[in-house]
C-alpha positions as CSV (number, residue, x, y, z in Angstrom):
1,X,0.0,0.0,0.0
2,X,3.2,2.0,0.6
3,X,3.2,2.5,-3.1
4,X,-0.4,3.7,-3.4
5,X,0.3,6.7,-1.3
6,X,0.4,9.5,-4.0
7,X,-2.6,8.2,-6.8
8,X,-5.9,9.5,-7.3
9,X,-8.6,7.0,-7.5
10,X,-11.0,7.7,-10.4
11,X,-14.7,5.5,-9.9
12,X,-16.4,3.8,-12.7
13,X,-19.6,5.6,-14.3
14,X,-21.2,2.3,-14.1
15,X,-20.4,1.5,-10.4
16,X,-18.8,4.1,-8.5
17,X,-17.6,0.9,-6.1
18,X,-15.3,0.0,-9.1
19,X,-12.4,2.4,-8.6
20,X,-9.3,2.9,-10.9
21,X,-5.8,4.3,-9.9
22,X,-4.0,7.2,-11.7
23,X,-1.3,9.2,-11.1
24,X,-2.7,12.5,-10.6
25,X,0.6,14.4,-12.4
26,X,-0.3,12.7,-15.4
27,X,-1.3,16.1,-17.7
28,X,-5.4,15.9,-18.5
29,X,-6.2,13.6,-16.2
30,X,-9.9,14.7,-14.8
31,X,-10.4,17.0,-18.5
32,X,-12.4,16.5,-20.9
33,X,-10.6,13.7,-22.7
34,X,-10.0,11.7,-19.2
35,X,-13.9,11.9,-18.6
36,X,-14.7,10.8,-22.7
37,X,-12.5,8.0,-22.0
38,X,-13.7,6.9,-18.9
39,X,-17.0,7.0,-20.1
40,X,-18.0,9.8,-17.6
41,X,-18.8,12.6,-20.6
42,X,-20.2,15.0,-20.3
43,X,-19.7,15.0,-17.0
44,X,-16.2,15.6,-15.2
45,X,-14.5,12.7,-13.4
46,X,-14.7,13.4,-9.8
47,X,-12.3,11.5,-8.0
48,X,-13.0,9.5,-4.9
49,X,-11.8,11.7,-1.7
50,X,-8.9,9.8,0.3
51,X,-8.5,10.2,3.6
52,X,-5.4,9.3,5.8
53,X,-5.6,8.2,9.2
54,X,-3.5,10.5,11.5
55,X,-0.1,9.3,13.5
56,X,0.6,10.6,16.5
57,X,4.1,10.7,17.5
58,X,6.2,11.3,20.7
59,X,7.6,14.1,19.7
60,X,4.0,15.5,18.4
61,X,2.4,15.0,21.8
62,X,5.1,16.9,23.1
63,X,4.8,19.6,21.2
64,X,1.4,19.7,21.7
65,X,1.3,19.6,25.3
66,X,4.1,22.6,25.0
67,X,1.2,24.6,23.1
68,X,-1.2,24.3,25.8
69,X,1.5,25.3,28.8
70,X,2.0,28.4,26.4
71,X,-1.6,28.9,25.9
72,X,-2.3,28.7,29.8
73,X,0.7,31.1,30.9
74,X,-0.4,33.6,28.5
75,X,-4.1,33.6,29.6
76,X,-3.1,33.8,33.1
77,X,-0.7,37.0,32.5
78,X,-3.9,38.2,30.5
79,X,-1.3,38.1,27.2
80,X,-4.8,37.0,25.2
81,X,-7.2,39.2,27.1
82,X,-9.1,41.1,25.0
83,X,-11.0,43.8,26.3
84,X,-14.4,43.7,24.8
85,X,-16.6,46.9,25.5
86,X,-18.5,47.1,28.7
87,X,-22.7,47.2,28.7
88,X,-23.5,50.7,29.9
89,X,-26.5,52.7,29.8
90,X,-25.2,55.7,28.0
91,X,-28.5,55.8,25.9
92,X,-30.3,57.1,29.4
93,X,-28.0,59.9,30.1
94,X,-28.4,61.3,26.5
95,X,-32.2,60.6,26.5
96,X,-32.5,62.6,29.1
97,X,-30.2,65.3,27.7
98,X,-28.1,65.1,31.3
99,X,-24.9,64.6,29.1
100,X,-25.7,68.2,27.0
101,X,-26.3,69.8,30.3
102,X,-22.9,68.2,31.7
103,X,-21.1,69.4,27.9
104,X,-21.2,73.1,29.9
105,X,-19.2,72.2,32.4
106,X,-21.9,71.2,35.0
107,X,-20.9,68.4,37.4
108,X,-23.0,68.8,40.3
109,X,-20.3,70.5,42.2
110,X,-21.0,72.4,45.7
111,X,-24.4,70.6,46.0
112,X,-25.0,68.4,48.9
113,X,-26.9,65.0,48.2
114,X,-27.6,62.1,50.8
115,X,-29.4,59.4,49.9
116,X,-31.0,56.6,51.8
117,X,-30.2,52.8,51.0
118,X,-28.6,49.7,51.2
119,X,-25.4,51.5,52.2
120,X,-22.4,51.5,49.7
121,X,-19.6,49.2,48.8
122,X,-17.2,52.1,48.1
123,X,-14.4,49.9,46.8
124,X,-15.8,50.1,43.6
125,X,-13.1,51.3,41.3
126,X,-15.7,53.9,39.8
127,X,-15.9,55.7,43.3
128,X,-12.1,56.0,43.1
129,X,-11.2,59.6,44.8
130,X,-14.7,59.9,46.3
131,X,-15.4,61.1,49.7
132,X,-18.4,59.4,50.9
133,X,-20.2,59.7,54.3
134,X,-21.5,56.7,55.4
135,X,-24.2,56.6,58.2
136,X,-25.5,52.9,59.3
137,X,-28.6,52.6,61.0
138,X,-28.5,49.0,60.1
139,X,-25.7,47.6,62.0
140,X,-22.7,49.9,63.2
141,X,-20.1,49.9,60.6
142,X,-17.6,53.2,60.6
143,X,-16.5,51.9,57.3
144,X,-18.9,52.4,53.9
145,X,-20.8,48.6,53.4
146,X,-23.3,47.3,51.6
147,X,-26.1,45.2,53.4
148,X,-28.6,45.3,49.9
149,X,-29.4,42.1,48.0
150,X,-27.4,42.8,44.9
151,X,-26.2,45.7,46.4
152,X,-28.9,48.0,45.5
153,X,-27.1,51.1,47.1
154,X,-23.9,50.8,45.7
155,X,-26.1,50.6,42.2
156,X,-28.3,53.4,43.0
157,X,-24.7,55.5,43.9
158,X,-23.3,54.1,40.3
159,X,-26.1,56.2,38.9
160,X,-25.0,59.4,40.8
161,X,-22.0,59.3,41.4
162,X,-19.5,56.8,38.5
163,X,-16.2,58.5,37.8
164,X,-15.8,55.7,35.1
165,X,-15.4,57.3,31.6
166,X,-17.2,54.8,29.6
167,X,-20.3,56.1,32.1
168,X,-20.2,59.2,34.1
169,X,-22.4,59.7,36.5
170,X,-25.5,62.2,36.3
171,X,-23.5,64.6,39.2
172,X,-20.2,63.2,39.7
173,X,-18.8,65.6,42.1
174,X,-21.8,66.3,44.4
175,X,-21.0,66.2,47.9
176,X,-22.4,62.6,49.1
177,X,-23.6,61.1,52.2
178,X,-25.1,57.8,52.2
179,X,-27.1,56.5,55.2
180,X,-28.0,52.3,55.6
181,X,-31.1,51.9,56.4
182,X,-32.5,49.2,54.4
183,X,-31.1,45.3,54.3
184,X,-31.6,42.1,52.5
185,X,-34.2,40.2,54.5
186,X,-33.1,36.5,53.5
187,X,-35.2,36.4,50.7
188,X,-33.4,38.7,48.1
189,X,-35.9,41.7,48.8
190,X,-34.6,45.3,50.5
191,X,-36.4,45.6,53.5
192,X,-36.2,48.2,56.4
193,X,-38.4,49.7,59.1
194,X,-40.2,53.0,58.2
195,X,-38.6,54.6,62.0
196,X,-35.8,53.9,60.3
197,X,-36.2,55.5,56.9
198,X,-38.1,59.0,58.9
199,X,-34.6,58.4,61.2
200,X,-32.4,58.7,58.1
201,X,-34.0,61.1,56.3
202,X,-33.8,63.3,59.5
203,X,-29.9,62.5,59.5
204,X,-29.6,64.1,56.4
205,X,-31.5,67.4,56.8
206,X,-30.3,68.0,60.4
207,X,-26.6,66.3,60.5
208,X,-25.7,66.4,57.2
209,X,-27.5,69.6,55.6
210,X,-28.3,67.5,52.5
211,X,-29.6,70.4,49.8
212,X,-31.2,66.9,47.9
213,X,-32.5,63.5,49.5
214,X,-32.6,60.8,47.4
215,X,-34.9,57.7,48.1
216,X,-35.1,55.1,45.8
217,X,-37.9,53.4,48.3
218,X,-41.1,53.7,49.2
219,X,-43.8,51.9,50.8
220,X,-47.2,52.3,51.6
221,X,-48.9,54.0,54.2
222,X,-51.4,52.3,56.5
223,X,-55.1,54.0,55.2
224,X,-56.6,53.2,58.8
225,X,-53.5,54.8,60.5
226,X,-52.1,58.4,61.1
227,X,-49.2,59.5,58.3
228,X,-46.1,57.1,58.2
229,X,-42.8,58.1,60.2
230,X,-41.2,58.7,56.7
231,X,-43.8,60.9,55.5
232,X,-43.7,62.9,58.5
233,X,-39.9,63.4,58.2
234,X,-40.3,63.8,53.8
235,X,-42.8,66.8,55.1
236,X,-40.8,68.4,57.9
237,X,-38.0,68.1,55.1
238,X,-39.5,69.6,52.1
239,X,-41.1,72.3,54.4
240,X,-37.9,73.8,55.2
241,X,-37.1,73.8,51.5
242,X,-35.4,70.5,51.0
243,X,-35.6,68.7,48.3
244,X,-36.8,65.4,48.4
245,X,-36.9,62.9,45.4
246,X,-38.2,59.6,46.1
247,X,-39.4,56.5,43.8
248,X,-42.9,56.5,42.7
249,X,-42.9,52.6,43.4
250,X,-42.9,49.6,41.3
251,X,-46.5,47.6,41.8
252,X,-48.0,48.6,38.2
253,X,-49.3,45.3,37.4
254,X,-50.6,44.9,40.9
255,X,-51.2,48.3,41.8
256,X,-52.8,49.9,45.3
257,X,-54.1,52.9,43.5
258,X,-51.1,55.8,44.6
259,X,-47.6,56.0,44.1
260,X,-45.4,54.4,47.2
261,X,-44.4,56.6,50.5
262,X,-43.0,59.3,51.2
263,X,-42.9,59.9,47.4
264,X,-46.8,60.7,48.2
265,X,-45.7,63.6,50.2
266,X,-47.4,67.0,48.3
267,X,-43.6,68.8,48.2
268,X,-41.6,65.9,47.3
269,X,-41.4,64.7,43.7
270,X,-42.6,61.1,43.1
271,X,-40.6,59.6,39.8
272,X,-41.7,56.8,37.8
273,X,-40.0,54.7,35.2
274,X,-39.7,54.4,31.6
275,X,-38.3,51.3,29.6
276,X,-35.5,51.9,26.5
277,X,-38.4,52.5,23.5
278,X,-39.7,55.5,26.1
279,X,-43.2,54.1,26.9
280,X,-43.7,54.1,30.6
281,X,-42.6,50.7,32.4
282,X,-44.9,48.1,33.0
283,X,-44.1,48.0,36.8
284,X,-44.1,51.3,37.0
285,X,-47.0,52.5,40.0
286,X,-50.0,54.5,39.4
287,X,-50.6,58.1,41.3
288,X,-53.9,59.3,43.0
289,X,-56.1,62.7,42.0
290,X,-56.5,62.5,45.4
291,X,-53.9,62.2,48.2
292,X,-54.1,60.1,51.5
293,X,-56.3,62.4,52.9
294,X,-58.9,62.2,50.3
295,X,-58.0,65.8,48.9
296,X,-57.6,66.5,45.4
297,X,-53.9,67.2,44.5
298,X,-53.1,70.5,43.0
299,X,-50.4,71.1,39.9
300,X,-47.5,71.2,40.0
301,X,-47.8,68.2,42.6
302,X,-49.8,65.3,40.6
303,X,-48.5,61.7,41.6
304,X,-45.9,61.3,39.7
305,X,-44.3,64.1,38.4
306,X,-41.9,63.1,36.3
307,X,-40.6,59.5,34.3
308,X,-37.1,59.1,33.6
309,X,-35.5,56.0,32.5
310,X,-35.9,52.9,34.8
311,X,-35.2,49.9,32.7
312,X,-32.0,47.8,32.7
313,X,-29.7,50.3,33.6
314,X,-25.7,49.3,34.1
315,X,-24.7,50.6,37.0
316,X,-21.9,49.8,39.9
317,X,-22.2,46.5,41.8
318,X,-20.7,44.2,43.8
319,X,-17.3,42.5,43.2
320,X,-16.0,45.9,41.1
321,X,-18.4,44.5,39.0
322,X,-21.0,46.4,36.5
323,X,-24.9,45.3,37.1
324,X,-28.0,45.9,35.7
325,X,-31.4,46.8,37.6
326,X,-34.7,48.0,36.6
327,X,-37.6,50.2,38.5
328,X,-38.6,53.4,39.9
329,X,-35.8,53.4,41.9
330,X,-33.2,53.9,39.0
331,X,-34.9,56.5,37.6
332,X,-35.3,58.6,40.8
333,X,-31.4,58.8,40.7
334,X,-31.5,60.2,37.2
335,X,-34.0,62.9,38.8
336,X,-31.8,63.5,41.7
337,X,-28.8,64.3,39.2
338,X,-30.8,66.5,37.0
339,X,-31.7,68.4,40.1
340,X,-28.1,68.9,41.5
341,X,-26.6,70.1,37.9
342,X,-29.4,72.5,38.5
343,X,-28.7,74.1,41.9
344,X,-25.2,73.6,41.1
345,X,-26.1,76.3,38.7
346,X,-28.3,78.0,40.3
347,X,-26.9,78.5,43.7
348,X,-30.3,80.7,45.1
349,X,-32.7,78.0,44.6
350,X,-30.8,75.2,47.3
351,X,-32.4,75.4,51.0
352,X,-31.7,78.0,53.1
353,X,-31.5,78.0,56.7
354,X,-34.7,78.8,58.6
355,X,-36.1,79.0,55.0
356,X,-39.6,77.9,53.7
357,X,-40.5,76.0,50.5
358,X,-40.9,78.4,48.2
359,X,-37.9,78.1,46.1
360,X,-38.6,74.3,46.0
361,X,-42.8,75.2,45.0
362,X,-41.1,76.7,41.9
363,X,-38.3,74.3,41.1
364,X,-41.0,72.0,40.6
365,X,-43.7,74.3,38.5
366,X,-40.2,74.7,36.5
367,X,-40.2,70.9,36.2
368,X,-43.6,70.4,35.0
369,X,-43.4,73.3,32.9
370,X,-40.1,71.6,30.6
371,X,-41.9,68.8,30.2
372,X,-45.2,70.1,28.5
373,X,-45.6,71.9,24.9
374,X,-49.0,73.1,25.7
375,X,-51.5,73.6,28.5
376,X,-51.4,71.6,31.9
377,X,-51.6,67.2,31.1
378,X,-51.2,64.6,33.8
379,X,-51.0,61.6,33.6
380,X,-51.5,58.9,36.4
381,X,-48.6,57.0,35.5
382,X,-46.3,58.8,33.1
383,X,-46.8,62.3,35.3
384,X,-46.3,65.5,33.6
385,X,-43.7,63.4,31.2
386,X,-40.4,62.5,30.2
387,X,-37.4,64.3,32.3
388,X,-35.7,66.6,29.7
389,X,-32.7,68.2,32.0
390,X,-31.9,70.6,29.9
391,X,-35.3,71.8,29.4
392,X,-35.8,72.1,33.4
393,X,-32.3,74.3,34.2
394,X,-33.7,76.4,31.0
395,X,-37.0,77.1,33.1
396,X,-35.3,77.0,36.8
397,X,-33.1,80.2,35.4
398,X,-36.2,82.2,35.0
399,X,-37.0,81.8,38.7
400,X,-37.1,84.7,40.3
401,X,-38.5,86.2,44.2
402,X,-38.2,83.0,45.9
């Protein structure tokens, strides 16, 4: 068989099983004489395929097992790493128009936010340089922790706060406090008491002079029962002039009829979510004409006020890794950002010491009035519409006598 090595075998047209050799340099074999002879015409003489079996050798096995020791060290020193983009939600921050209102120069500097959460896990490399205080009501950690189920502070703070540059955050370089108050109960869910929450939001008006509190919570408030401890802390907050943006809830498909606590506060400003097409989010909670009380609402303080984007955002989590979360939550954070570039820029309108509400009353008539083209139009679940930052620190720069 040795001598068989290098020929072509050429079938019969009668039975292809009937095979004949040929030396495959001999000039014309397979043309059109080759097939007439053959008996193939008009057809071409396809030869029948041969196929060696391999040998392996010692010195091939070798070899091999050389490739794969070279293919292992260089993965390990990351020598064949390659760095494939990150998921980000950059579409949000543009949809919003926060990254036209950033383009002049705006960063949320000199504004003071504190939100209420999980906590933090601020060894995220995209907090890198930030100075966060951390107050925990949950346990008693000096240090910044997160005690969320997928650590749904440190995401919220992601949203507010990245120094990443494939995502920036809405106000990167707000002054930040963060107070735990909420923690996984067992079962994957953020859970907290509501003395709690009206304890933390207290913190940050009184301790830490927040100029913006940011809750991406809510609850509801019990109808038989005098006003939560939350809502009594959102009011005495937003009274003095603070402002207080809080999540409208996420119950849409089993809804209770009003957007979640203490976002139902008059003064505060209730958000709820949109997904990526810009239709509101299916989860997203529906606001009462009437607040807990039974009294209409009045404009500009129809449940919710405003929808921003809420659906699958990237944002920091655990690990140093990058996460994605959906809800009302989310797109309170885009809310609180908008609002910070604002005062940021308009110094007057943050909360003044022994001051009243009035500058907030008309930060938020400035809000509803960006978001409509003509006349007044609520709407129990998308609000007064679609956060357009740029729109809103256009219309807060009007404000004037408050």
């Amino acid at each position: 068989m040795e001598g068989l090595r290098g020929v072509e075998y050429l079938p019969e047209p009668s039975d292809r099983r009937i095979v004949s050799a040929v030396d495959p340099t001999v000039i014309g074999f397979q043309d059109q004489w080759r097939a007439e002879t053959m008996g193939w015409a008009p057809l071409p003489v396809e030869p029948v395929v041969q196929y060696r079996r391999q040998r392996f050798s010692v010195s091939g096995v070798v070899v091999f097992a050389l490739l794969i020791s070279l293919s292992v060290l260089m993965w390990q020193n990351q020598w064949l790493v390659v760095e494939l983009p990150a998921p980000k939600s950059e579409w949000a921050f543009e949809d919003t128009s926060i990254r036209d209102v950033q383009d002049i120069g705006l960063t949320g500097d000199g504004v003071r936010v504190c939100m209420v959460d999980t906590g933090i896990d601020g060894t995220h490399e995209a907090f890198t340089g930030i100075d966060v205080t951390f107050k925990d009501i949950v346990g008693a950690s000096r240090q910044p922790v997160d005690y969320g189920a997928v650590a749904h502070g440190t995401l919220m703070s992601g949203i507010l706060l990245s120094q990443d540059v494939a995502q920036l955050g809405t106000a990167p370089n707000v002054s930040f406090a963060m107070v735990a108050a909420l923690q996984d109960n067992g079962e994957g869910e953020n859970t907290g008491l509501d003395a709690d929450v009206a304890d933390a939001i207290r913190w940050c008006q009184f301790e830490y002079r927040a100029d913006i509190i940011s809750l991406s919570l809510g609850g509801s408030d019990d109808a038989d029962a005098s006003e939560g401890g939350s809502s009594a802390a959102t009011r005495q907050a937003t009274d003095a002039g603070i402002y207080v943006v809080a999540a409208a809830g996420n119950d849409g498909l089993d809804d209770d009829g009003d957007v979640a606590s203490p976002g139902s506060v008059a003064l505060a400003i209730s958000v709820g979510a949109t997904a990526r097409a810009g239709d509101v989010w299916a989860n997203s909670s529906v606001g009462d004409a009437n607040d807990r009380e039974g009294d209409a609402r009045q404009h500009p303080h129809m449940k919710p006020e405003v929808v921003a984007p809420g659906e699958r955002i990237i944002s920091t989590g655990e690990d140093n890794l990058w996460y994605s979360s959906s809800g009302s939550s989310d797109a309170t954070v885009f809310v609180t950002g908008a609002l910070a570039l604002i005062l940021e820029d308009q110094p007057r309108l943050k909360p003044q010491s022994g001051g009243d509400a009035s500058c907030l009353i008309q930060v938020k008539q400035a809000l509803m009035d960006s978001m409509l083209s003509s006349g007044i139009d609520h709407d129990e679940r998308g609000g007064y519409g679609f956060l357009d930052a740029e729109s809103w620190l256009n219309e807060s720069r009007s404000i004037s006598g408050c």
